[in-house]
VOBADREN-110521 format. One line per 10 residues: their letters; for each residue x, y, z of N, C-alpha, C. Coordinates in nm, 4 decimals. Atoms other than C-alpha are relative to their C-alpha. Layout:
A) X Y Z X Y Z X Y Z  ... .
This chain:
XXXXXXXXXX) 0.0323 0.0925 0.1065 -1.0099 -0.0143 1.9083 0.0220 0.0686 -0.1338  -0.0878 -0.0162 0.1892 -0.8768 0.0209 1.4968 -0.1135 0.0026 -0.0288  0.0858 -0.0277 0.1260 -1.1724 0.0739 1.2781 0.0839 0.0241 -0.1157  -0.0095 -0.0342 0.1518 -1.1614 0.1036 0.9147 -0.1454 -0.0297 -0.0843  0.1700 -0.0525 0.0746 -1.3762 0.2080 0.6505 -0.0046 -0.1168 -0.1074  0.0172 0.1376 0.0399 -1.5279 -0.0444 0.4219 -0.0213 0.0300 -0.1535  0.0502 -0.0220 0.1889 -1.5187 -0.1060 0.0202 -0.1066 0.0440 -0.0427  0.1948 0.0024 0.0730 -1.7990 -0.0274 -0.1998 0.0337 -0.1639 -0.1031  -0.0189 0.1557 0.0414 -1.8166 -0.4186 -0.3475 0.0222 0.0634 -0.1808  0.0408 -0.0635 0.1632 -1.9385 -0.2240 -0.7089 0.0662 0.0357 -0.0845 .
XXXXXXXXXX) -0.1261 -0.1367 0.0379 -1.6669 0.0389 -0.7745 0.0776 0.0005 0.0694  -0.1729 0.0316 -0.0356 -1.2898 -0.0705 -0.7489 0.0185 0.1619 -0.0244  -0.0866 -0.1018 -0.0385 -1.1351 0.2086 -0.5962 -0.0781 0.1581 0.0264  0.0376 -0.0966 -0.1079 -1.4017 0.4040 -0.4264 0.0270 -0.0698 0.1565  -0.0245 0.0632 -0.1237 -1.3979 0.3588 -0.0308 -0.1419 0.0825 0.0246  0.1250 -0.0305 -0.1237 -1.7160 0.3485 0.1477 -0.0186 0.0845 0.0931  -0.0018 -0.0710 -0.1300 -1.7968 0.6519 0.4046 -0.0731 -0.1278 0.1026  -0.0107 0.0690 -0.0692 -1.8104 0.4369 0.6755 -0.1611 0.0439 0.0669  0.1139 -0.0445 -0.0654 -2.1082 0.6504 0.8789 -0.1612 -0.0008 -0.0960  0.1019 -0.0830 0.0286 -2.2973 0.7641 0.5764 -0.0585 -0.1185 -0.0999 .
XXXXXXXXXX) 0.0185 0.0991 0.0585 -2.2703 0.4119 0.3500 -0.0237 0.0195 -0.1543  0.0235 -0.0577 0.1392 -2.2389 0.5590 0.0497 0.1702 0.0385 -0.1159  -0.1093 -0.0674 0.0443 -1.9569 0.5803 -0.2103 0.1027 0.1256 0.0147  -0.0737 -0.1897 0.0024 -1.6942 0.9050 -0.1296 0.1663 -0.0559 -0.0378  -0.1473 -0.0382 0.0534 -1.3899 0.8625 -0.3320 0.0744 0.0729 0.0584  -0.0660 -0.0623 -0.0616 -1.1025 0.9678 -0.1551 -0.0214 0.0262 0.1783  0.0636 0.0384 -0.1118 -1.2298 0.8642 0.1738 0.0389 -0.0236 0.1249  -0.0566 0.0952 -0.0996 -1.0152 0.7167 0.5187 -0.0737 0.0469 0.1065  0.1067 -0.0223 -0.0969 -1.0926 0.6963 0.8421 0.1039 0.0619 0.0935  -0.0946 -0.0573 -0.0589 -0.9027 0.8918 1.0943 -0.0234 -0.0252 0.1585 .
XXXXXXXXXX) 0.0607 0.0536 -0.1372 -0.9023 0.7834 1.4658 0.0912 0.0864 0.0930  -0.1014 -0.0723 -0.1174 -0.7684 0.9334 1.8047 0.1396 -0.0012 -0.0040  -0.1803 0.0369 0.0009 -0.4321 0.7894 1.7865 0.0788 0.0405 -0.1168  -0.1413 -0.0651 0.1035 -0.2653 0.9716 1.4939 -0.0021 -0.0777 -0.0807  -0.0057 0.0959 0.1117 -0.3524 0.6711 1.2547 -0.1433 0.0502 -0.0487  0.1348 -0.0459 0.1322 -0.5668 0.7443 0.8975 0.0364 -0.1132 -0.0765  0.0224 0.1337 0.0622 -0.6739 0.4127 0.7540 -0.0302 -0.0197 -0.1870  0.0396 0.0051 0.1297 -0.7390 0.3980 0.3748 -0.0352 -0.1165 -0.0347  -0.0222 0.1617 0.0835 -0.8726 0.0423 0.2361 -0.1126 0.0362 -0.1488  0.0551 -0.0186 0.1435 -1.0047 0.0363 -0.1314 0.0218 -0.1238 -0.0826 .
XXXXXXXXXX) -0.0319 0.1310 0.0871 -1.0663 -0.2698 -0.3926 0.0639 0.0747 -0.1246  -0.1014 -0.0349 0.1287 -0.8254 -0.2568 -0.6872 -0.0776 -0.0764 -0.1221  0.0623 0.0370 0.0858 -0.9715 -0.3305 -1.0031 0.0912 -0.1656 -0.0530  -0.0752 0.1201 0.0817 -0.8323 -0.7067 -1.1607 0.0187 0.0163 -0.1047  -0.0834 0.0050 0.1495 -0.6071 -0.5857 -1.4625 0.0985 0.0908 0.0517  -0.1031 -0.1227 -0.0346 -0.3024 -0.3980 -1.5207 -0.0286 0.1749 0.0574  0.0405 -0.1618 -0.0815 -0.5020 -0.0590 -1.3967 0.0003 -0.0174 0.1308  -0.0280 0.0203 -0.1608 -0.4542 -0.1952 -1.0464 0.1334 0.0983 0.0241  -0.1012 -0.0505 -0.0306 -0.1316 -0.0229 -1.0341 -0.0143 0.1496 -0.0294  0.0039 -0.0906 -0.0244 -0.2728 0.3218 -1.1238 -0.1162 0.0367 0.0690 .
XXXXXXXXXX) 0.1030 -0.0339 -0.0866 -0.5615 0.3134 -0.9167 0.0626 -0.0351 0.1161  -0.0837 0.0039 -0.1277 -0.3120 0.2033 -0.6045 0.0730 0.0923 -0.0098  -0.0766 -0.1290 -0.0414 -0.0967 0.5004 -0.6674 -0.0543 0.1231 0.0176  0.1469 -0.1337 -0.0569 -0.4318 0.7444 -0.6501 0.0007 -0.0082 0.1221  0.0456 -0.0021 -0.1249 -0.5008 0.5855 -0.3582 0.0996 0.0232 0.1192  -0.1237 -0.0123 -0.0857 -0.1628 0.6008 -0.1917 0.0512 0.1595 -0.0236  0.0228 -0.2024 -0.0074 -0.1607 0.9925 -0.2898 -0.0944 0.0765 0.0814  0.0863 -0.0536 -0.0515 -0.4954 1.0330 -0.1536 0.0154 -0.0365 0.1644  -0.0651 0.0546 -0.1796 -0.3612 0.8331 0.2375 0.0651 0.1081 0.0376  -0.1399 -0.1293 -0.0770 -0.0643 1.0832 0.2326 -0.0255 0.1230 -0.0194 .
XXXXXXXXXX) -0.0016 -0.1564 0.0200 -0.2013 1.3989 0.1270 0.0611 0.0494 0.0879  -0.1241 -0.1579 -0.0757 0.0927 1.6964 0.2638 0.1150 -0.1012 0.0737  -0.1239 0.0281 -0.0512 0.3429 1.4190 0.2978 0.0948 0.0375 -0.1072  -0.0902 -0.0323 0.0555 0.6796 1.5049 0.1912 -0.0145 -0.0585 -0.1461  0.0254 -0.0352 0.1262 0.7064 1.5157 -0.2168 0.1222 -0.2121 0.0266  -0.0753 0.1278 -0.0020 1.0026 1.1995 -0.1591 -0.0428 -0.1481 0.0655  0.0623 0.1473 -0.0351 0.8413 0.9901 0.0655 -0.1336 -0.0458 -0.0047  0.1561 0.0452 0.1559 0.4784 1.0130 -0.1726 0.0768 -0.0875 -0.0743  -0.0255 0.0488 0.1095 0.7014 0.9157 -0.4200 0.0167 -0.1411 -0.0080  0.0097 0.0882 -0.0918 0.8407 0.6253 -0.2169 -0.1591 -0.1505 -0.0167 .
XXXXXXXXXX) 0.1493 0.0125 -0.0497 0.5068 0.5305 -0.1232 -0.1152 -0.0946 -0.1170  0.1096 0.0456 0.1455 0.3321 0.5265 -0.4821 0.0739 -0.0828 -0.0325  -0.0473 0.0993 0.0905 0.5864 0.3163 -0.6270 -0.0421 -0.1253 0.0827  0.0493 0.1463 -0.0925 0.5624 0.0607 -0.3498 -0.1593 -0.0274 -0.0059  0.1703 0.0098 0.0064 0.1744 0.0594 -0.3931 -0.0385 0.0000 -0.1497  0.0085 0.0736 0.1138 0.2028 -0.0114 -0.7628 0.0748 -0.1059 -0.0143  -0.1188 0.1246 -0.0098 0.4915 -0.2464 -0.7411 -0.1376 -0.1173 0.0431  0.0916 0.0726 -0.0795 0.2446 -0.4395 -0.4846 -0.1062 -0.0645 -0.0917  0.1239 0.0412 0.0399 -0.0791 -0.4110 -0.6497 0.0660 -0.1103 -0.1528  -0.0124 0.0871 0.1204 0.0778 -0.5244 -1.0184 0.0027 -0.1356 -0.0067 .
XXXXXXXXXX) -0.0408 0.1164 -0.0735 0.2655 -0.8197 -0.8268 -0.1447 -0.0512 0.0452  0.1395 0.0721 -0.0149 -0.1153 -0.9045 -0.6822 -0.0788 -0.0559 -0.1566  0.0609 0.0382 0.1601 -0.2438 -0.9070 -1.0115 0.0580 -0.1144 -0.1411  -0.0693 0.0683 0.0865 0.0013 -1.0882 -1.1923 0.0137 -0.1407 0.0684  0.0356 0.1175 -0.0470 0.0450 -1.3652 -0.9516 -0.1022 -0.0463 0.0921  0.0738 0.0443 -0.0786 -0.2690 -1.3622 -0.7592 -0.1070 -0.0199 -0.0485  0.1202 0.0094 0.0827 -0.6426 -1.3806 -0.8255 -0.0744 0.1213 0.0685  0.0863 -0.0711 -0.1223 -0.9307 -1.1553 -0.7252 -0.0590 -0.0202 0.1215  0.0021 -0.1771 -0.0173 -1.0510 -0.9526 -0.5118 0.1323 0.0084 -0.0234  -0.1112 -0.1033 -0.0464 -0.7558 -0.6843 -0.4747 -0.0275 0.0888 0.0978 .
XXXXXXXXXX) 0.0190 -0.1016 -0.1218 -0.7410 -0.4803 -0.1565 0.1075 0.0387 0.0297  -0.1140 -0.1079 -0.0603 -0.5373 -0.1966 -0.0753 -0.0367 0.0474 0.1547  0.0029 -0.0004 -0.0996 -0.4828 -0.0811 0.2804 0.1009 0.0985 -0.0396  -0.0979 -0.0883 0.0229 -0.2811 0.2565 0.3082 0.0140 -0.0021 0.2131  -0.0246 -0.0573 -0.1448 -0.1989 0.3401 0.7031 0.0673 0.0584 0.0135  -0.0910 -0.1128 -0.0344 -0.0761 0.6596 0.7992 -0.0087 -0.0027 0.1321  -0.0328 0.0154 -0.1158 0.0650 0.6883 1.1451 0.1049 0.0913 0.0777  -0.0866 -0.1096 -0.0203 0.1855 0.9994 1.2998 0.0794 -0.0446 0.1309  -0.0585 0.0622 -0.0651 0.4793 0.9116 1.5135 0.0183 0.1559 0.1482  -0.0141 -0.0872 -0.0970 0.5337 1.0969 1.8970 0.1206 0.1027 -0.0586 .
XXXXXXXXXX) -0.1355 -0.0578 0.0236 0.8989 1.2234 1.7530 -0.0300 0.1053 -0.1125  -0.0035 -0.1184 0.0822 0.7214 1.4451 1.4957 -0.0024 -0.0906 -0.1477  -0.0500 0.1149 0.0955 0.8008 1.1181 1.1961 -0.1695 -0.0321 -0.0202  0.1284 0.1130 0.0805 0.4931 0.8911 0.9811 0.1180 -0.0965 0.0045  0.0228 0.1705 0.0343 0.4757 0.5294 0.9854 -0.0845 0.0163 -0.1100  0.0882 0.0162 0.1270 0.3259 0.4394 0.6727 -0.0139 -0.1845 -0.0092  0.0078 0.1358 0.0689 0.1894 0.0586 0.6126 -0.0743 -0.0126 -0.1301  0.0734 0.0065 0.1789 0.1084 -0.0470 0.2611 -0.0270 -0.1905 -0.0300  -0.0160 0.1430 -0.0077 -0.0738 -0.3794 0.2439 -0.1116 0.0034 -0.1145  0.0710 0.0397 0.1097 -0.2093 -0.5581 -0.0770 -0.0582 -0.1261 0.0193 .
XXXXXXXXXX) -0.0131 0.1022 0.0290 -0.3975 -0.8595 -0.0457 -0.0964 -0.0491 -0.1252  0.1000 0.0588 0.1114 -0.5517 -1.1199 -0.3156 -0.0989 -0.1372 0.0552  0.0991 0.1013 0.0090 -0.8058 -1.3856 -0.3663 0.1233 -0.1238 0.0391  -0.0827 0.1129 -0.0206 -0.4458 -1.6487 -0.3679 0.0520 -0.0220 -0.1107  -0.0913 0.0796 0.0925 -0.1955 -1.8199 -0.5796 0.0488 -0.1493 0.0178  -0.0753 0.0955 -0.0184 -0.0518 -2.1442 -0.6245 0.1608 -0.0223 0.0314  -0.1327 0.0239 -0.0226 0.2807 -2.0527 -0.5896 0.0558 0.0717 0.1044  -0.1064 -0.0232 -0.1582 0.5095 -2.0234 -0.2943 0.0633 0.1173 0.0129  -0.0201 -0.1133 -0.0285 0.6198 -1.6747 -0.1974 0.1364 -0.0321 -0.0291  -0.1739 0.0154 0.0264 1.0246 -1.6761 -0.2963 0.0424 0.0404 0.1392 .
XXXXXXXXXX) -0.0443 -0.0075 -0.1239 1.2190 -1.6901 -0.0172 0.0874 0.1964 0.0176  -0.0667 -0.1617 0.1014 1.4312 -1.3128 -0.1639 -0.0549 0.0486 -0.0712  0.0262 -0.0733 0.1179 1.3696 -1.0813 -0.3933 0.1012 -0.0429 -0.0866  -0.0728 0.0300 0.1179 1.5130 -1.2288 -0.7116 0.0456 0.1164 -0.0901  -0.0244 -0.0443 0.1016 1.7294 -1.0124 -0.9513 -0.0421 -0.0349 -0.1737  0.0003 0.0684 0.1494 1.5518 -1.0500 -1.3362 0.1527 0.0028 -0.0604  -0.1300 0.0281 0.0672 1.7792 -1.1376 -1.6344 -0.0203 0.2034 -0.0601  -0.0002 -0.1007 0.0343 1.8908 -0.7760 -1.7364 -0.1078 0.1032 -0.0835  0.0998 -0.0254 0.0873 1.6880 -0.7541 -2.0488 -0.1789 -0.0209 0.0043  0.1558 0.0512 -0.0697 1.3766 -0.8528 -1.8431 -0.1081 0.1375 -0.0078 .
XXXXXXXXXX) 0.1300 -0.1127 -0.0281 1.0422 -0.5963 -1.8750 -0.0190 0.0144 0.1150  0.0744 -0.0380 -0.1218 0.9597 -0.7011 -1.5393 0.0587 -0.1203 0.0911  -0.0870 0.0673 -0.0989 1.0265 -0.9090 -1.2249 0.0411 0.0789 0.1140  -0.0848 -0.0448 -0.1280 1.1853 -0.6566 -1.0018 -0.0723 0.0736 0.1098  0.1217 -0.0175 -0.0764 0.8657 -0.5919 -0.8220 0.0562 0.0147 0.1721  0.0078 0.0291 -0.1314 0.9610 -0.7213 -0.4921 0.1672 0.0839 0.0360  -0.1501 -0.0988 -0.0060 1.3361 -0.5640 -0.5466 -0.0200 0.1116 0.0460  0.0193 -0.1237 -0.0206 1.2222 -0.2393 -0.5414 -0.0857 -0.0106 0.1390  0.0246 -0.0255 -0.1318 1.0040 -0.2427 -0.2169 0.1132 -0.0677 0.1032  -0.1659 0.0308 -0.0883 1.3439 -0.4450 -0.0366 0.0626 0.1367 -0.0064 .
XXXXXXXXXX) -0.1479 -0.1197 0.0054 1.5272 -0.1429 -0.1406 -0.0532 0.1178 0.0466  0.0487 -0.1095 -0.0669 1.2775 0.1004 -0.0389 -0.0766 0.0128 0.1332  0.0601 0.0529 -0.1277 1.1152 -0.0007 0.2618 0.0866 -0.0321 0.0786  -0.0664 0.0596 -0.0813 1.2010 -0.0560 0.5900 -0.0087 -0.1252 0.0745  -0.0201 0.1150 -0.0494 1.0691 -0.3576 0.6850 -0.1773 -0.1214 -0.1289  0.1467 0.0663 0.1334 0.7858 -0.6158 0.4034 0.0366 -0.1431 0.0336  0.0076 0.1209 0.0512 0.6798 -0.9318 0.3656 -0.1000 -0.0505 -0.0969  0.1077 0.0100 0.0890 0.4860 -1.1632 0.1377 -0.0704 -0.1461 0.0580  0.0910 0.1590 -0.0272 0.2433 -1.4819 0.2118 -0.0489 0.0255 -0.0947  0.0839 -0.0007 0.1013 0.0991 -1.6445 -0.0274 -0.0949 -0.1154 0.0599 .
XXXXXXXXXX) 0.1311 0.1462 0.0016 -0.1822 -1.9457 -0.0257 -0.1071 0.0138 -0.1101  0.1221 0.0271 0.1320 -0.4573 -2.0924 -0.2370 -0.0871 0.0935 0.0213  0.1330 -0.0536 -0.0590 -0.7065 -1.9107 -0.0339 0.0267 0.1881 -0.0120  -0.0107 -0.1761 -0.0130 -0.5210 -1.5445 -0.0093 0.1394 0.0420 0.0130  -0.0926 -0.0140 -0.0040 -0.2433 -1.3705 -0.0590 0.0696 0.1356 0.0474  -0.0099 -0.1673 -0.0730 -0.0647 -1.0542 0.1419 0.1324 0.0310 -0.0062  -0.1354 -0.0702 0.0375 0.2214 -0.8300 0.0355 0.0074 0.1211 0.1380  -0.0418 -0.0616 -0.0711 0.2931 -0.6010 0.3209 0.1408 0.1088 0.0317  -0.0879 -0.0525 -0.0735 0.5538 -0.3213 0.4143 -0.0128 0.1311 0.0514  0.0231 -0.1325 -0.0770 0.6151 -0.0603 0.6224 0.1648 0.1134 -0.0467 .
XXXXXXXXXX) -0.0863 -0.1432 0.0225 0.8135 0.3184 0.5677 0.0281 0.0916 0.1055  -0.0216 -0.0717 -0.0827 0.9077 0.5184 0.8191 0.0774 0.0963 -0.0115  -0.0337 -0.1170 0.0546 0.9626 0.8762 0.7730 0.0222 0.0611 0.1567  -0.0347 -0.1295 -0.1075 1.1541 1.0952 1.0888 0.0819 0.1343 -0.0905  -0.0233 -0.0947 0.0654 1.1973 1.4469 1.0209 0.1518 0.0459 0.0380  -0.1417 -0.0835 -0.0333 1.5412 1.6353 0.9755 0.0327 0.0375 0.0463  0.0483 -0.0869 -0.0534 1.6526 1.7290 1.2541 0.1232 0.1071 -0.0161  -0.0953 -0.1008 0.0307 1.8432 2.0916 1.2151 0.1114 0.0133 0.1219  -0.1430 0.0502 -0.1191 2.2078 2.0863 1.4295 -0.0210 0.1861 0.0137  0.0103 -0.1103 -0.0485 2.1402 2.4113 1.6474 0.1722 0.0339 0.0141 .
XX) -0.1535 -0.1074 -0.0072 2.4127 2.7323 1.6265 0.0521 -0.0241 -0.1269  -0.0817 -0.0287 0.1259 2.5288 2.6284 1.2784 -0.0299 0.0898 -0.1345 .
């Protein structure tokens, strides 16, 4: 059975020790199977996007420097995108997932309170001169597999990363 550890309702972007019920910043839960859970509320404003890239630093601690990097962007991309078209709460979900081959799985899921509007069927290209928009572009291009639902009631951005290690070509 999956456990995970539980918000503190109070303080966006502590995570609850699960045993001890008490705020511990920097917190997941780590289970038999090689999966470390992270969930944390995101604050409702543009600081959602640097309190999801804390928290997506603090999931991967001693993963590779490229696929952190990876990682954080997709987990601000996400959260902003929640914030901009969704409502509150915000919930982050990090999942680390050590693979038999030596590789991480990584899932990165955001959801919200909901929106009125219909999830785009693509990731839309903005108009050049655009500030913003390319939210969902950038996790297509970096991820290996995402989606998005939306509804009145709640809304969930999802994708997954998958990291196998290099492997070295013996005798050369």
């Amino acid at each position: 059975m999956r456990q995970h550890t539980s918000t503190s309702p109070g303080r966006p972007g502590d995570v609850l020790d699960r045993d001890a019920g008490r705020p511990t910043p920097g917190r997941g839960l780590a289970t038999g199977d090689g999966t470390t859970t992270l969930i944390t509320d995101l604050p409702y404003g543009p600081e959602a996007a640097e309190v999801a890239r804390g928290a997506v630093t603090l999931a991967l601690r001693g993963t590779e420097t490229d696929v952190l990097a990876d990682a954080r962007l997709i987990g601000s991309e996400l959260a902003t995108n929640a914030f901009v078209s969704g409502s509150p709460p915000l919930v982050l979900c990090v999942d680390r997932r050590s693979l038999a081959s030596g590789g991480l799985e990584i899932e990165i899921t955001v959801t919200d309170g909901g929106c009125s509007r219909p999830a785009p069927a693509s990731p839309t290209a903005p108009d050049e001169q655009a500030e913003s928009g390319r939210g969902l572009a950038i996790v297509d291009a970096l991820a290996d597999a995402w989606s998005l639902t939306t509804g009145t009631s709640g809304s969930r951005a999802w994708c997954r990363l998958t990291h196998r290690p290099c492997s070295s070509s013996v005798g050369a």
